[in-house]
C-alpha positions as CSV (number, residue, x, y, z in Angstrom):
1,X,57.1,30.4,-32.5
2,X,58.5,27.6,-34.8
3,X,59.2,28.9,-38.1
4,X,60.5,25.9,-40.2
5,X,58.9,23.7,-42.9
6,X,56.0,21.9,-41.5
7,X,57.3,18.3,-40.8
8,X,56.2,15.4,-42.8
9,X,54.1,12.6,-42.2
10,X,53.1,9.6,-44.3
11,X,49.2,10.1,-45.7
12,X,46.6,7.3,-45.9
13,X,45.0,5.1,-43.6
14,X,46.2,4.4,-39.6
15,X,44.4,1.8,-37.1
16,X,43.7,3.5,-33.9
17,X,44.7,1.9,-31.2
18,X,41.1,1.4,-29.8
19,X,40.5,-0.4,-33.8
20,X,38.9,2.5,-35.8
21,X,40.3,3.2,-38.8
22,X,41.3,7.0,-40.4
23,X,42.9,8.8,-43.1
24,X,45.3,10.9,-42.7
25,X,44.9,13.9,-45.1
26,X,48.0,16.0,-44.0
27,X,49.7,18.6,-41.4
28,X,48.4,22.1,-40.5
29,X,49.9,24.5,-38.8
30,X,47.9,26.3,-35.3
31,X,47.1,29.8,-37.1
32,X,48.4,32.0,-33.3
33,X,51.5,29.3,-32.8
34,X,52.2,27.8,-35.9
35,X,52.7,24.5,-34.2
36,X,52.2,20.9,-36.2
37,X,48.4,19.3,-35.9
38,X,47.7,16.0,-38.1
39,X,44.3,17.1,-39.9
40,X,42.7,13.4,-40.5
41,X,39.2,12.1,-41.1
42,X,37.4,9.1,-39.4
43,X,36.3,6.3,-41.9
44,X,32.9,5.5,-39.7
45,X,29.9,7.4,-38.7
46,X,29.4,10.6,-40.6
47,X,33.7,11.1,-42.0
48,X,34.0,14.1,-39.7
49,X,37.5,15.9,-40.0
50,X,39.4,15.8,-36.8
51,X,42.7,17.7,-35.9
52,X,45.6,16.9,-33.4
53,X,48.6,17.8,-32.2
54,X,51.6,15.9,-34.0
55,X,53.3,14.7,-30.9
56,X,50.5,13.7,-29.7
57,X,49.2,11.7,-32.9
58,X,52.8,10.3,-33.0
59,X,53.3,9.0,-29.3
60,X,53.7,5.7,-27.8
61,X,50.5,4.3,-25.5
62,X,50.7,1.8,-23.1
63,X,47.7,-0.9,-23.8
64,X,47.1,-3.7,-21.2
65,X,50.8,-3.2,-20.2
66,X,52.0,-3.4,-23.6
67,X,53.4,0.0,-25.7
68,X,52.4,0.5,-29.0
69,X,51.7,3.6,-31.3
70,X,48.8,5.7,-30.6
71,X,48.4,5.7,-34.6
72,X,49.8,2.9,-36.6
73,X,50.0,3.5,-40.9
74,X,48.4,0.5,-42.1
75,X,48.0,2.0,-46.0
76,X,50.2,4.1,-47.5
77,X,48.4,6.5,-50.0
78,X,49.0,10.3,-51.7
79,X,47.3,13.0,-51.7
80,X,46.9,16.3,-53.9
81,X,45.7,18.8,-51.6
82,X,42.9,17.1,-49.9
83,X,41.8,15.4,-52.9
84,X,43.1,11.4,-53.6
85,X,45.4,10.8,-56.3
């Protein structure tokens, strides 16, 4: 089971690569294997909070033959707990 510092990850608002838009709040830890999950909410429909894997948040997709990041940070922003600064 990983025991370091959770790793880090720039909060605020990514583009899916399907063109919704959602906030990253922060990471959380898997409470049985303490691995990384993104914990983000969608900026549509009802704001429901969604959770997934880091590597998985962080990987490459391939799109009409092209690569690109499943997630890309289009604005930066901070956060205090879950609460904006």
């Amino acid at each position: 089971m990983p025991t370091s510092d959770p790793p880090i990850i720039t909060t605020g608002r990514y583009r899916h690569f399907k063109g919704r838009e959602y906030t990253v709040l922060g990471i959380a830890r898997h409470s049985e294997t303490l691995d990384p999950h993104v914990l983000y909410r969608q900026e549509y429909g009802d704001h429901s909070l969604w959770i997934r894997p880091l590597e998985m948040f962080m990987e490459q997709v391939e799109v009409d033959g092209q690569i690109q990041p499943r997630f890309e940070l289009i604005q930066p922003q901070e956060f205090d707990g879950l609460v904006s600064k």
